[in-house]
PDB file of N, CA, C and O in Angstrom:
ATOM      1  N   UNK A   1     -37.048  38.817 -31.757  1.00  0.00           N
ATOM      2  CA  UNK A   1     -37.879  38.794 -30.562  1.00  0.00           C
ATOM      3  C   UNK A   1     -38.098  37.348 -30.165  1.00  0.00           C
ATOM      4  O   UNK A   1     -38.608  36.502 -30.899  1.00  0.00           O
ATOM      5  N   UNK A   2     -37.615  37.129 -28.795  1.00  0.00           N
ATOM      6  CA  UNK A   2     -38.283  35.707 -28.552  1.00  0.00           C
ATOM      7  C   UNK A   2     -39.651  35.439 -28.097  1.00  0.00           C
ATOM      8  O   UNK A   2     -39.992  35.737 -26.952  1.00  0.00           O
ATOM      9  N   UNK A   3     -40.343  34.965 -28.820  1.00  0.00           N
ATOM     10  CA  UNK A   3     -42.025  35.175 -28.456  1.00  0.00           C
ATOM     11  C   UNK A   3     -41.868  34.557 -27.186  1.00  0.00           C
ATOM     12  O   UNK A   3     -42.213  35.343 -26.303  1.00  0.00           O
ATOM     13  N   UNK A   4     -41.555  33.665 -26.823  1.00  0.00           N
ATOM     14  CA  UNK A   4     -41.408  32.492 -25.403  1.00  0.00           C
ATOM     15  C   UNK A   4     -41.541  33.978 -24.395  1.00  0.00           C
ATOM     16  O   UNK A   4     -42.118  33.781 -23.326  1.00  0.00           O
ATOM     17  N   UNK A   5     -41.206  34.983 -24.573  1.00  0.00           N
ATOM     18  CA  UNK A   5     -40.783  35.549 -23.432  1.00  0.00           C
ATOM     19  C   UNK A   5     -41.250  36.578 -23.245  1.00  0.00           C
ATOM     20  O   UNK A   5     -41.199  37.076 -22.121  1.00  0.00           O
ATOM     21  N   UNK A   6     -41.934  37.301 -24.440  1.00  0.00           N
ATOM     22  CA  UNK A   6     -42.423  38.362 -24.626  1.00  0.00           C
ATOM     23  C   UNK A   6     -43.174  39.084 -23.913  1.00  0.00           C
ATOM     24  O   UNK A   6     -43.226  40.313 -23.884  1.00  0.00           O
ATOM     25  N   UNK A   7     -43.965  38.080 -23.130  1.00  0.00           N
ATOM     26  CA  UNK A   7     -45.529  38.752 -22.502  1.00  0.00           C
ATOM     27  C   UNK A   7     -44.666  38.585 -21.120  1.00  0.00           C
ATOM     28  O   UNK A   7     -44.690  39.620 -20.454  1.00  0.00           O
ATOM     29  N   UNK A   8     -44.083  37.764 -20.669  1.00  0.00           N
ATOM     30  CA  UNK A   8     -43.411  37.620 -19.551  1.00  0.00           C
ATOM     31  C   UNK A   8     -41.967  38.953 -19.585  1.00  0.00           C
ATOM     32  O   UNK A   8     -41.472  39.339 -18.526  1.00  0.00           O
ATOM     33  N   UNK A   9     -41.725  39.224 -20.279  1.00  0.00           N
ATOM     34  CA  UNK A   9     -41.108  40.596 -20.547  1.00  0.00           C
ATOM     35  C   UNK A   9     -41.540  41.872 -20.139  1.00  0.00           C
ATOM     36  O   UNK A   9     -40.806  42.764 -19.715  1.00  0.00           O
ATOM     37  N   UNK A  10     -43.085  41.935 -20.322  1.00  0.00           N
ATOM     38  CA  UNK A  10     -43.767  42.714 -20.072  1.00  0.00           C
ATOM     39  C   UNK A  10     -43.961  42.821 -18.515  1.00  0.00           C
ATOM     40  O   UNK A  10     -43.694  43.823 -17.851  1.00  0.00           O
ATOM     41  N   UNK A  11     -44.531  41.484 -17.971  1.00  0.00           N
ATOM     42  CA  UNK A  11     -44.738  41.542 -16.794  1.00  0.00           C
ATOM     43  C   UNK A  11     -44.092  41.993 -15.815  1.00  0.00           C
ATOM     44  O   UNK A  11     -44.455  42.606 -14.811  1.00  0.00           O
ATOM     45  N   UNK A  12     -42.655  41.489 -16.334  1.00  0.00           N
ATOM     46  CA  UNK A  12     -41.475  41.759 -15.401  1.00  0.00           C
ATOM     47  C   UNK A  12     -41.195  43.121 -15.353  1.00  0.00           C
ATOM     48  O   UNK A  12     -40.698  43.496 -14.291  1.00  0.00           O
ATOM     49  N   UNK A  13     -41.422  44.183 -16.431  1.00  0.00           N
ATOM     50  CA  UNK A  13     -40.878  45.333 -16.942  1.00  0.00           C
ATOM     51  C   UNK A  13     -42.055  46.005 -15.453  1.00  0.00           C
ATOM     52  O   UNK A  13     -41.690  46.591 -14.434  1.00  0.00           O
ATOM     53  N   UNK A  14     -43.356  45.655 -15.844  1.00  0.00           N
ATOM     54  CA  UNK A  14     -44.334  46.372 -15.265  1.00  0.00           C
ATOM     55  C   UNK A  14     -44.347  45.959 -13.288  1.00  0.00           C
ATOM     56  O   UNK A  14     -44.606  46.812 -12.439  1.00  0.00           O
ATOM     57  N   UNK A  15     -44.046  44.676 -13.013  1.00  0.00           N
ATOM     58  CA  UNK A  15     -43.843  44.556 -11.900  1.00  0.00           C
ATOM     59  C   UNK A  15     -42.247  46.015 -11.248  1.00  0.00           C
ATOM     60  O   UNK A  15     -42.115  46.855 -10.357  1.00  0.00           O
ATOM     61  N   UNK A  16     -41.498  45.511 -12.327  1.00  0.00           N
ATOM     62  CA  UNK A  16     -40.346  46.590 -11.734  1.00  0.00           C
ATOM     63  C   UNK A  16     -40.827  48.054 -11.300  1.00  0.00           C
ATOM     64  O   UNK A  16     -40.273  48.817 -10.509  1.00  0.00           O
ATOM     65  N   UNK A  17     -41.869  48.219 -11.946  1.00  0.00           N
ATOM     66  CA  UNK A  17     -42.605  49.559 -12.072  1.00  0.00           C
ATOM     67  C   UNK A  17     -43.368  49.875 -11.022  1.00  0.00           C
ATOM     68  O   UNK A  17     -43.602  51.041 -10.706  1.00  0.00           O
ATOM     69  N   UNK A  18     -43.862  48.748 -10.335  1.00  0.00           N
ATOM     70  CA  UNK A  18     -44.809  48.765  -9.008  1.00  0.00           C
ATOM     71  C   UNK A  18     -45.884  48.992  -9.109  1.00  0.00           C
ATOM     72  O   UNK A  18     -46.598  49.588  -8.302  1.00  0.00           O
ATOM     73  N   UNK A  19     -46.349  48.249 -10.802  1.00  0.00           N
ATOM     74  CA  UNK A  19     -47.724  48.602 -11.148  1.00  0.00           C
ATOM     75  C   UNK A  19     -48.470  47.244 -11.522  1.00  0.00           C
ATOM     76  O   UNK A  19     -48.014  46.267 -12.117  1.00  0.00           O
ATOM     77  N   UNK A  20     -50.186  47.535 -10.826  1.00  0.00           N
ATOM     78  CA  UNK A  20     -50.949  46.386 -11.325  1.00  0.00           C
ATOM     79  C   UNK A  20     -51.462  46.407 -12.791  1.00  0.00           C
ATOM     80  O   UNK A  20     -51.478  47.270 -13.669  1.00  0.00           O
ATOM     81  N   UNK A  21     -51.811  45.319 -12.722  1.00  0.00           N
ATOM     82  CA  UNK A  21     -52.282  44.645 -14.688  1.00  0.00           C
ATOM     83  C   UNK A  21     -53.231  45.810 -14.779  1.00  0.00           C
ATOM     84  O   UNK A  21     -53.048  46.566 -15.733  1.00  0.00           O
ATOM     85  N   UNK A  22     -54.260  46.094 -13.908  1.00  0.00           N
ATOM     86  CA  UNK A  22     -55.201  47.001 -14.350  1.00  0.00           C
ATOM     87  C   UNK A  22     -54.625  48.409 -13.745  1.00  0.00           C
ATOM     88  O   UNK A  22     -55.516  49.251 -13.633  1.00  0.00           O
ATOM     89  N   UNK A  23     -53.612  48.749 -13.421  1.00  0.00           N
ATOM     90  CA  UNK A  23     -53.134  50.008 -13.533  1.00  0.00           C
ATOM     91  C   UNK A  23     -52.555  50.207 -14.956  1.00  0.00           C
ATOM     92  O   UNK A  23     -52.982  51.107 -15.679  1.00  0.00           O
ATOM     93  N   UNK A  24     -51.500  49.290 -15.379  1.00  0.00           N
ATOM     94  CA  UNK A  24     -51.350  49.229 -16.937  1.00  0.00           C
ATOM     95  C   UNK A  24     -52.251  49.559 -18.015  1.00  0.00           C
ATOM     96  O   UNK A  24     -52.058  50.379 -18.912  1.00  0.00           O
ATOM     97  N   UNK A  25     -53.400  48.720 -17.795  1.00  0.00           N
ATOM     98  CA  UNK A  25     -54.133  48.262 -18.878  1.00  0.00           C
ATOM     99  C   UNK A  25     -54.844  49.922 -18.783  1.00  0.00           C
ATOM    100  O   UNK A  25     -55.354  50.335 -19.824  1.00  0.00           O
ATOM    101  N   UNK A  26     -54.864  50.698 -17.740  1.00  0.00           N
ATOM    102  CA  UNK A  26     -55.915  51.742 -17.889  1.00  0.00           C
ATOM    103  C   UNK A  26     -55.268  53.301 -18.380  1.00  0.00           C
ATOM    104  O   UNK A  26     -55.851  54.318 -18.757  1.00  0.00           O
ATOM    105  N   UNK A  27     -53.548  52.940 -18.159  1.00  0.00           N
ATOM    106  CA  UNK A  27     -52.964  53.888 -18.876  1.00  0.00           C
ATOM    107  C   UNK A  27     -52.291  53.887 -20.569  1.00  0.00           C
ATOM    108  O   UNK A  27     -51.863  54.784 -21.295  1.00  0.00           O
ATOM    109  N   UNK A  28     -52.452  52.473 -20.722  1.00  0.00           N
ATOM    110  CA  UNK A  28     -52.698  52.778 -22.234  1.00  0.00           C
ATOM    111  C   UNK A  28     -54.307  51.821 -22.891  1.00  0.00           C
ATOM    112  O   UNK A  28     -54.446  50.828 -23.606  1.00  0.00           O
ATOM    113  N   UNK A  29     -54.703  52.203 -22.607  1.00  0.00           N
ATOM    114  CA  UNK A  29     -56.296  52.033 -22.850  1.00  0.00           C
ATOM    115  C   UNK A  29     -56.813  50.523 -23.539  1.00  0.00           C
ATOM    116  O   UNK A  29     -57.523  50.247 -24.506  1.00  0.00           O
ATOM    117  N   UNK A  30     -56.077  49.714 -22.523  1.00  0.00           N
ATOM    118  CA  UNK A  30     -56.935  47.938 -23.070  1.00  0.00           C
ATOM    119  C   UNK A  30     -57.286  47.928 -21.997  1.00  0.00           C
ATOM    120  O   UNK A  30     -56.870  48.701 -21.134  1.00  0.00           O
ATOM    121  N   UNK A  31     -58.423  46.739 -21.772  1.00  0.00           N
ATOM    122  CA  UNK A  31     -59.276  46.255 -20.744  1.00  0.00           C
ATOM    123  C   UNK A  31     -58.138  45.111 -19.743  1.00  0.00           C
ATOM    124  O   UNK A  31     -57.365  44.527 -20.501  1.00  0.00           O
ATOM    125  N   UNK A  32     -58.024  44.895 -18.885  1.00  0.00           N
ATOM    126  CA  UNK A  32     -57.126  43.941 -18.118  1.00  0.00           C
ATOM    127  C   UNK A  32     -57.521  42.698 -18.501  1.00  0.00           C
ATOM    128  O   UNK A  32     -56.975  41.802 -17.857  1.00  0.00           O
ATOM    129  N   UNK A  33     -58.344  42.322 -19.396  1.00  0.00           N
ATOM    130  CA  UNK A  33     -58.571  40.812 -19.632  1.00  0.00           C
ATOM    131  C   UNK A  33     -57.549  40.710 -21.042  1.00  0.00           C
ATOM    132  O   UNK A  33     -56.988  39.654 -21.333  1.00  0.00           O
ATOM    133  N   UNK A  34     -57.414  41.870 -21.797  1.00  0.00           N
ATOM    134  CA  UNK A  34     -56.383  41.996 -22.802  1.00  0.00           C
ATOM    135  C   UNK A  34     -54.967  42.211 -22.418  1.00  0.00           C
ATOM    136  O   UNK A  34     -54.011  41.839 -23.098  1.00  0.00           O
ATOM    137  N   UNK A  35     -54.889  42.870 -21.223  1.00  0.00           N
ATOM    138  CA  UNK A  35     -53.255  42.689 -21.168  1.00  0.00           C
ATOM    139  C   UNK A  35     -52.575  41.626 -20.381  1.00  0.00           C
ATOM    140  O   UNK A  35     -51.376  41.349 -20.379  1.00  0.00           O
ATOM    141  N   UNK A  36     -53.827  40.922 -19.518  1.00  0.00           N
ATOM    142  CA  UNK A  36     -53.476  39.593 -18.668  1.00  0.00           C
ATOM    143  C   UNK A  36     -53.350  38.514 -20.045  1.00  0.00           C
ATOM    144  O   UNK A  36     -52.757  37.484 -19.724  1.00  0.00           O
ATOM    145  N   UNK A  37     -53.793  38.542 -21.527  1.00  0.00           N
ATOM    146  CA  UNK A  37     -53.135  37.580 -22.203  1.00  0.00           C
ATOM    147  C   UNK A  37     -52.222  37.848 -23.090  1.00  0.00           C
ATOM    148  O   UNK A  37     -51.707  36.964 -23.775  1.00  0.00           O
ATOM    149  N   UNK A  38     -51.968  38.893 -23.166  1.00  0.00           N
ATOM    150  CA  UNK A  38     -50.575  39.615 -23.998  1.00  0.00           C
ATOM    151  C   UNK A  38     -49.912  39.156 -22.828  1.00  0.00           C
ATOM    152  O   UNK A  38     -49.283  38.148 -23.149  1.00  0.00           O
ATOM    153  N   UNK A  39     -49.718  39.474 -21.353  1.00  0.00           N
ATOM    154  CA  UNK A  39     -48.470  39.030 -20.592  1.00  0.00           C
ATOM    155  C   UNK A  39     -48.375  37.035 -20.702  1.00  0.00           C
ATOM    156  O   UNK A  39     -47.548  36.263 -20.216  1.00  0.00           O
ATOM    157  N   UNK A  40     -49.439  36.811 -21.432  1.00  0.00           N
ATOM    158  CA  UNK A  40     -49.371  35.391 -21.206  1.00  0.00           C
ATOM    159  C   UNK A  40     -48.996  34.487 -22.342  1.00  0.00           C
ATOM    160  O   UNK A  40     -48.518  33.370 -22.540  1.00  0.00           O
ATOM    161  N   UNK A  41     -49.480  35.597 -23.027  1.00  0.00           N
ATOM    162  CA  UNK A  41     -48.640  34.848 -24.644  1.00  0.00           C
ATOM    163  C   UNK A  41     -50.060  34.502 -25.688  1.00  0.00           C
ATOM    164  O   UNK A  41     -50.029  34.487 -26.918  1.00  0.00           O
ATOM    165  N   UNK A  42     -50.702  34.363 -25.226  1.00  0.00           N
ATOM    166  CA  UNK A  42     -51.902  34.143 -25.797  1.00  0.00           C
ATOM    167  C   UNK A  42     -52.514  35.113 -26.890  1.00  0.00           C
ATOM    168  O   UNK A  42     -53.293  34.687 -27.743  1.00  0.00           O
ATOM    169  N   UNK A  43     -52.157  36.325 -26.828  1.00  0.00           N
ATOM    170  CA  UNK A  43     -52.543  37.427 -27.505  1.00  0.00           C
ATOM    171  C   UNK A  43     -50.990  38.224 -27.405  1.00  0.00           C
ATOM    172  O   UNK A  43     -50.163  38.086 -26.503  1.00  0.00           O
ATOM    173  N   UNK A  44     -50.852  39.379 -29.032  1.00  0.00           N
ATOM    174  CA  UNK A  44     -49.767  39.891 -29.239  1.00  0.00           C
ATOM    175  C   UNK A  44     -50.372  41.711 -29.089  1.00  0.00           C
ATOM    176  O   UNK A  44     -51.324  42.050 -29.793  1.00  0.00           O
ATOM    177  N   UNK A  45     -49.910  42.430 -28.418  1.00  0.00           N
ATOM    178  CA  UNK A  45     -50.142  43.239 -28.644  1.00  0.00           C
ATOM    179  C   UNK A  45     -49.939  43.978 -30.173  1.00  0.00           C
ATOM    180  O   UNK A  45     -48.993  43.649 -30.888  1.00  0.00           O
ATOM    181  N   UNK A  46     -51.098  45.187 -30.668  1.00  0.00           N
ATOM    182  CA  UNK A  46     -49.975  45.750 -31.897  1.00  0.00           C
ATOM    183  C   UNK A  46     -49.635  47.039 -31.479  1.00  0.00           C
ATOM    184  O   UNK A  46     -49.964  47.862 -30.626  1.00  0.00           O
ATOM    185  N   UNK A  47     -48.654  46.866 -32.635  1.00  0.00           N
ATOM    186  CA  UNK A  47     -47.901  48.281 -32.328  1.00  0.00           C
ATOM    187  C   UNK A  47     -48.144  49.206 -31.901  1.00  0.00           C
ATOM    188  O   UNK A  47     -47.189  49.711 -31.311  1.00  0.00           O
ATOM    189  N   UNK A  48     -49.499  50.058 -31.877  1.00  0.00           N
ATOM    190  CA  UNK A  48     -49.891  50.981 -31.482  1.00  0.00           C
ATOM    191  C   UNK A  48     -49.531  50.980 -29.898  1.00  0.00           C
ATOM    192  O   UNK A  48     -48.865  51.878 -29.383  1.00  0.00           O
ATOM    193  N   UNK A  49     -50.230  49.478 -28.937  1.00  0.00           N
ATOM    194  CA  UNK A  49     -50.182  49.223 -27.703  1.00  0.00           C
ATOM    195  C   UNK A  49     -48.657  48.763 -27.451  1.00  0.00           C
ATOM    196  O   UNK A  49     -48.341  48.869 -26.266  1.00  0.00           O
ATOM    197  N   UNK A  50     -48.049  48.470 -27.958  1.00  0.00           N
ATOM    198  CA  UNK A  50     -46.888  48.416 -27.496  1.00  0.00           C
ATOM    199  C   UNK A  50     -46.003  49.051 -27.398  1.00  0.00           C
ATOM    200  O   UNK A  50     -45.043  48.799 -26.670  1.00  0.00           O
ATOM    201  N   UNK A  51     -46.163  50.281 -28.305  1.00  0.00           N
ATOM    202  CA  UNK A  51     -45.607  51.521 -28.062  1.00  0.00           C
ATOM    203  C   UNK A  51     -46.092  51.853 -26.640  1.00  0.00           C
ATOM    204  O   UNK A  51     -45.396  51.871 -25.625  1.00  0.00           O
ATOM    205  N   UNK A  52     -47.176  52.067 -26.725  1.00  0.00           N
ATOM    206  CA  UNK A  52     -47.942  52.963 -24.900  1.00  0.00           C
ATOM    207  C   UNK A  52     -47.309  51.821 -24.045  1.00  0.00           C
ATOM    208  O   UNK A  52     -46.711  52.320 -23.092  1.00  0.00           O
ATOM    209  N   UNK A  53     -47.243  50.608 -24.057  1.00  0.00           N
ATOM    210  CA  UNK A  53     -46.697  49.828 -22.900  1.00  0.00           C
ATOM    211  C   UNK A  53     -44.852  50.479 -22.468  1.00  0.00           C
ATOM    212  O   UNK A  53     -44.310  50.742 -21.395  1.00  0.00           O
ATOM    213  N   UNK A  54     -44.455  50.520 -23.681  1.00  0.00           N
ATOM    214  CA  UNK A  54     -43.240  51.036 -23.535  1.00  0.00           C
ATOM    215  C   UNK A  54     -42.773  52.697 -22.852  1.00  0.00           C
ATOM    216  O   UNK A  54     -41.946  53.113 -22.040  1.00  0.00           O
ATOM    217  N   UNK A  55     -43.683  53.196 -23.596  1.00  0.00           N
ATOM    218  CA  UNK A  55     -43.283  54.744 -22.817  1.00  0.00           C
ATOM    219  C   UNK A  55     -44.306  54.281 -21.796  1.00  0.00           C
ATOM    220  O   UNK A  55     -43.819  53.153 -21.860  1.00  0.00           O
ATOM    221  N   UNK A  56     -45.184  54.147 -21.002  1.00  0.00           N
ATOM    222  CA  UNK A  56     -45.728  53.638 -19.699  1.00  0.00           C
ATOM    223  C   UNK A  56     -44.822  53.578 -18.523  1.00  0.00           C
ATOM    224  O   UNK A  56     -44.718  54.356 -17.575  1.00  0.00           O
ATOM    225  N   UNK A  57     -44.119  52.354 -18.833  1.00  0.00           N
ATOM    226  CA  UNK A  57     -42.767  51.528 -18.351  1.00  0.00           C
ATOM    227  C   UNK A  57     -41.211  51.511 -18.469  1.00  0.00           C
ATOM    228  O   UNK A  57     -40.285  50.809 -18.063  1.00  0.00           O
ATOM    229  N   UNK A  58     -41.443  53.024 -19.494  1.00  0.00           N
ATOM    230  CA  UNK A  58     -39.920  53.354 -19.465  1.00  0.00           C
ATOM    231  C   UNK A  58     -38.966  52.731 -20.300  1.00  0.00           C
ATOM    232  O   UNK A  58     -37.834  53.214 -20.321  1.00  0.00           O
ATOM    233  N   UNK A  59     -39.218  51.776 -20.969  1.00  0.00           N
ATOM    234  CA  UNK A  59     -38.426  50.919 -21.623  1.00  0.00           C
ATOM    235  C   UNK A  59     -38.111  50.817 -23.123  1.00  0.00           C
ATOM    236  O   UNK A  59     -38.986  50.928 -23.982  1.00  0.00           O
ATOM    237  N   UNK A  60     -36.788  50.596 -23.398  1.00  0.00           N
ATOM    238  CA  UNK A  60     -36.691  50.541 -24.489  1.00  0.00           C
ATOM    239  C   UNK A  60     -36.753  49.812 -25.581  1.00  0.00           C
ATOM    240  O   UNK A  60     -36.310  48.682 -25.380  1.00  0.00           O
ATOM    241  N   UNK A  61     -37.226  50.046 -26.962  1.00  0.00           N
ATOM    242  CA  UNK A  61     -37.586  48.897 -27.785  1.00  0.00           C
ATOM    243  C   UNK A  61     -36.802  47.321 -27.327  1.00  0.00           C
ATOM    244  O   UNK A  61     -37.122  46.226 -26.864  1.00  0.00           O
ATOM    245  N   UNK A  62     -35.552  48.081 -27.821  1.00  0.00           N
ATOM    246  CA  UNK A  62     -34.577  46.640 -27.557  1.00  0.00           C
ATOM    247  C   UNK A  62     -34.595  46.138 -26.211  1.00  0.00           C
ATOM    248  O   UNK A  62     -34.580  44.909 -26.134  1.00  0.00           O
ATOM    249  N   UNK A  63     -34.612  46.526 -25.556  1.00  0.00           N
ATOM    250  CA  UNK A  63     -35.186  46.115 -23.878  1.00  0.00           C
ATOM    251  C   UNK A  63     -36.498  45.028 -24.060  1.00  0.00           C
ATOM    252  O   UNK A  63     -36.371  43.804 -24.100  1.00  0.00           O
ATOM    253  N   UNK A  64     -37.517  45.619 -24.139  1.00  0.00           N
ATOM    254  CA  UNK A  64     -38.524  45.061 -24.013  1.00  0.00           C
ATOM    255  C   UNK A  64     -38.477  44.041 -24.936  1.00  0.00           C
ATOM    256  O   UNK A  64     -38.717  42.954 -24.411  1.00  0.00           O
ATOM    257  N   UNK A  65     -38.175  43.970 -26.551  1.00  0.00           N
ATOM    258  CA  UNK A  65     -37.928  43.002 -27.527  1.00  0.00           C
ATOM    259  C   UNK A  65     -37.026  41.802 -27.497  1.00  0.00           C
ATOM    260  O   UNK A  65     -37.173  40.754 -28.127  1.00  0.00           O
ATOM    261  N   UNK A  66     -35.917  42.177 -26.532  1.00  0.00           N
ATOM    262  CA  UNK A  66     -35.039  41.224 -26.474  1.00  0.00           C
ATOM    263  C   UNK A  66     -34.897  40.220 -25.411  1.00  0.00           C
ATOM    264  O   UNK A  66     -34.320  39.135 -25.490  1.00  0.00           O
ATOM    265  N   UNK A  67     -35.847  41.027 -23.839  1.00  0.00           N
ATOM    266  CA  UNK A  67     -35.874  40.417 -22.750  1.00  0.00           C
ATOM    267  C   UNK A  67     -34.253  40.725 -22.121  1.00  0.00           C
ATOM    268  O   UNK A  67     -33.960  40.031 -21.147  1.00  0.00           O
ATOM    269  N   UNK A  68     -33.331  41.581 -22.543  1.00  0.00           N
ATOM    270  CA  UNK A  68     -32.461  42.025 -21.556  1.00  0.00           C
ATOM    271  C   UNK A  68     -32.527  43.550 -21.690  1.00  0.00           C
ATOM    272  O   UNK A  68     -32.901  44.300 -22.592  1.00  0.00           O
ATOM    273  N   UNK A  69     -31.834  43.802 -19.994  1.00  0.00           N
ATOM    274  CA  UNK A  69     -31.757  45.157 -19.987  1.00  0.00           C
ATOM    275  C   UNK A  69     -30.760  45.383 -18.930  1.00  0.00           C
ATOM    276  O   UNK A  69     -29.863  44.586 -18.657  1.00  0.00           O
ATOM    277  N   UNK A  70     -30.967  46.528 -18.342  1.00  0.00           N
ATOM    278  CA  UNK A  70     -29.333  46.969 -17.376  1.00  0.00           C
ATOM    279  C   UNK A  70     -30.564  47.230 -16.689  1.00  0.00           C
ATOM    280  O   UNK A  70     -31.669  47.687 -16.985  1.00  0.00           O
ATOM    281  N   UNK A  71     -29.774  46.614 -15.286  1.00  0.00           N
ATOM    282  CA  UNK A  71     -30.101  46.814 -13.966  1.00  0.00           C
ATOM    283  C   UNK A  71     -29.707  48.075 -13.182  1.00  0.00           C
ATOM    284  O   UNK A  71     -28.569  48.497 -12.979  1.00  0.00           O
ATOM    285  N   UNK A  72     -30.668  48.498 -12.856  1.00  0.00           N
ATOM    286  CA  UNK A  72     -30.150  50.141 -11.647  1.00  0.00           C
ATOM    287  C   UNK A  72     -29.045  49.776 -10.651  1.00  0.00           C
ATOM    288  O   UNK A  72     -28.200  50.584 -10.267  1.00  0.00           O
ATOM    289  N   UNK A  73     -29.138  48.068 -10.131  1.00  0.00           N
ATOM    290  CA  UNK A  73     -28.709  47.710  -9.128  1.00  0.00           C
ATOM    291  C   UNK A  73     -28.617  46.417  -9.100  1.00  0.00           C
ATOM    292  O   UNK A  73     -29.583  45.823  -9.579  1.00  0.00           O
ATOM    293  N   UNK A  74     -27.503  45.598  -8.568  1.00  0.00           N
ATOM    294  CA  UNK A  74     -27.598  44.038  -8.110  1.00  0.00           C
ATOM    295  C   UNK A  74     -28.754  43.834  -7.586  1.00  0.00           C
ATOM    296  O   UNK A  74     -29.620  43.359  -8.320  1.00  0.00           O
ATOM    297  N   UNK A  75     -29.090  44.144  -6.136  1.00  0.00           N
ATOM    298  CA  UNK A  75     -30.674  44.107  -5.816  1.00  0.00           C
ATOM    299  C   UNK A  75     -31.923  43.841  -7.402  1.00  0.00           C
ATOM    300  O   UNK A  75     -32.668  42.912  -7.714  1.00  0.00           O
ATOM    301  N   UNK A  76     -31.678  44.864  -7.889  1.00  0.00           N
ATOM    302  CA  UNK A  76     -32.639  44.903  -8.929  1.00  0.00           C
ATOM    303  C   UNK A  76     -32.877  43.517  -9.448  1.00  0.00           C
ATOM    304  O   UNK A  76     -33.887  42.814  -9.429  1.00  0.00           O
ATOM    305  N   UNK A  77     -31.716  43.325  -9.901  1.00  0.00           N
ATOM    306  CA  UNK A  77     -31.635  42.434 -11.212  1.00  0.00           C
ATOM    307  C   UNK A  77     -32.069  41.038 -10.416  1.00  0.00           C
ATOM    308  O   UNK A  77     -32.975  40.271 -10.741  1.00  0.00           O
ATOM    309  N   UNK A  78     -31.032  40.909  -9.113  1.00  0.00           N
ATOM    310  CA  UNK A  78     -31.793  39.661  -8.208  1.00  0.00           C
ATOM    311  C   UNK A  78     -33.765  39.428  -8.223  1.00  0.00           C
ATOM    312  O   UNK A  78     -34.485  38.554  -8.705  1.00  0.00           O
ATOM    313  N   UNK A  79     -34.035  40.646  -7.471  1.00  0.00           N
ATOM    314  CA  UNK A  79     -35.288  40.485  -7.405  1.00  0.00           C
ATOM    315  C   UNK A  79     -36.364  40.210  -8.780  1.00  0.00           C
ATOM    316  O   UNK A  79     -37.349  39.476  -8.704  1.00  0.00           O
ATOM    317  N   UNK A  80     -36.006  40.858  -9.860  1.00  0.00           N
ATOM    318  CA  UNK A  80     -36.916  40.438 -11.231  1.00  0.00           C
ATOM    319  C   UNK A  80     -36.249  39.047 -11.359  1.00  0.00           C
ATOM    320  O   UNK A  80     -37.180  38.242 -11.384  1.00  0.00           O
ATOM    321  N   UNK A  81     -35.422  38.585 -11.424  1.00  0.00           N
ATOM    322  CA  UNK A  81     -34.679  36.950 -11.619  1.00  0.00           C
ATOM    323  C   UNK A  81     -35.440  36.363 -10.797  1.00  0.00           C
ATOM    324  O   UNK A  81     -35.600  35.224 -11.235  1.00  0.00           O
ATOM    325  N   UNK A  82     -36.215  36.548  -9.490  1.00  0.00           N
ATOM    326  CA  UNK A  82     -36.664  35.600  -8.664  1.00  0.00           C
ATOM    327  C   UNK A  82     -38.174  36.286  -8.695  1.00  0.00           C
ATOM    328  O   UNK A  82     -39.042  36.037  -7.859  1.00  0.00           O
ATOM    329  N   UNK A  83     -38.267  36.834  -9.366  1.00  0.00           N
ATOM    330  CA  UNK A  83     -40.009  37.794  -9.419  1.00  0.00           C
ATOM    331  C   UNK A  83     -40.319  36.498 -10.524  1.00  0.00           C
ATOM    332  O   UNK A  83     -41.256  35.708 -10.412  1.00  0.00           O
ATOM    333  N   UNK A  84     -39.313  36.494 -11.583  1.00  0.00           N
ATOM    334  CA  UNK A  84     -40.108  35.194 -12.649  1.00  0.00           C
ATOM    335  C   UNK A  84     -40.220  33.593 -12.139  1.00  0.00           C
ATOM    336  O   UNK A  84     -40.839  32.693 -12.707  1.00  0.00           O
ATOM    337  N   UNK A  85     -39.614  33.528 -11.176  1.00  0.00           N
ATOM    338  CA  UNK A  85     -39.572  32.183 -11.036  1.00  0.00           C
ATOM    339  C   UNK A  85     -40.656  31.777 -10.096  1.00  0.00           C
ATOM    340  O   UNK A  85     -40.914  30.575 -10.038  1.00  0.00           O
ATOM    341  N   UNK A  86     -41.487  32.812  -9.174  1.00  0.00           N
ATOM    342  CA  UNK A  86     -42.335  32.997  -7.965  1.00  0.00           C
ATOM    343  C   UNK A  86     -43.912  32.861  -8.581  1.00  0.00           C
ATOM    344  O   UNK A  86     -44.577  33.726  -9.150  1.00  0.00           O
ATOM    345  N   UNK A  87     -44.244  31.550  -8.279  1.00  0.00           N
ATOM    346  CA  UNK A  87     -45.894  31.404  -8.721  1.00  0.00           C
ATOM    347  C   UNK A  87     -46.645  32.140  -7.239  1.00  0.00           C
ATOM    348  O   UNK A  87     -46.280  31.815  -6.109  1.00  0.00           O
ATOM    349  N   UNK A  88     -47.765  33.194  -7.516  1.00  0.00           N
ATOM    350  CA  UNK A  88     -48.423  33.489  -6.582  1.00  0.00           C
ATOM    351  C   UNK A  88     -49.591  32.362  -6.441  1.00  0.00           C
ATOM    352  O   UNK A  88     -50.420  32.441  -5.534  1.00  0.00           O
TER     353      UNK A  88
END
C-alpha cells in the first residue's frame, strides 16, 4: 500500500461516485471530521471502516490499496487524473 496515496485514493474513488465526505461518512458510520482526515492522511482508517468504505464505493481491495484501477471509459480515467490535480 502506498500510504502517500491512500486517503487521496479514497477521495478519488468517492468523488467518482458522486458522493460528499458527509454522504460517505454517514453510510458507513464515522463523523465527517474522521473521514476528511483519513482522505488526508492524517488518520488510517481500520479495517472494519475500510471494509464499509469499499463496499460503499464499489471497489476493490486491490483497487483501493494500490491506487490503480480500470476505467469504464477514457473520459473516466481523464477526469479523476485532473479531479487530483484541481485545488477547490
Amino acid at each position: 500500500m502506498n500510504d502517500k496515496h491512500f486517503g487521496p485514493n479514497i477521495q478519488t474513488f468517492r468523488k467518482l461516485k458522486g458522493m460528499k465526505q458527509q454522504e460517505l461518512a454517514d453510510a458507513i458510520g464515522i463523523n465527517l471530521q474522521s473521514l476528511s482526515k483519513i482522505e488526508r492522511g492524517v488518520y488510517y482508517p481500520t479495517f472494519e471502516t475500510l471494509e464499509k468504505i469499499m463496499v460503499v464505493l464499489e471497489v476493490a481491495p486491490n483497487e483501493m490499496l494500490s491506487g490503480t484501477w480500470k476505467f469504464a471509459s477514457h473520459i473516466e480515467k481523464e477526469v479523476c487524473q485532473r479531479g487530483r490535480t484541481i485545488k477547490c
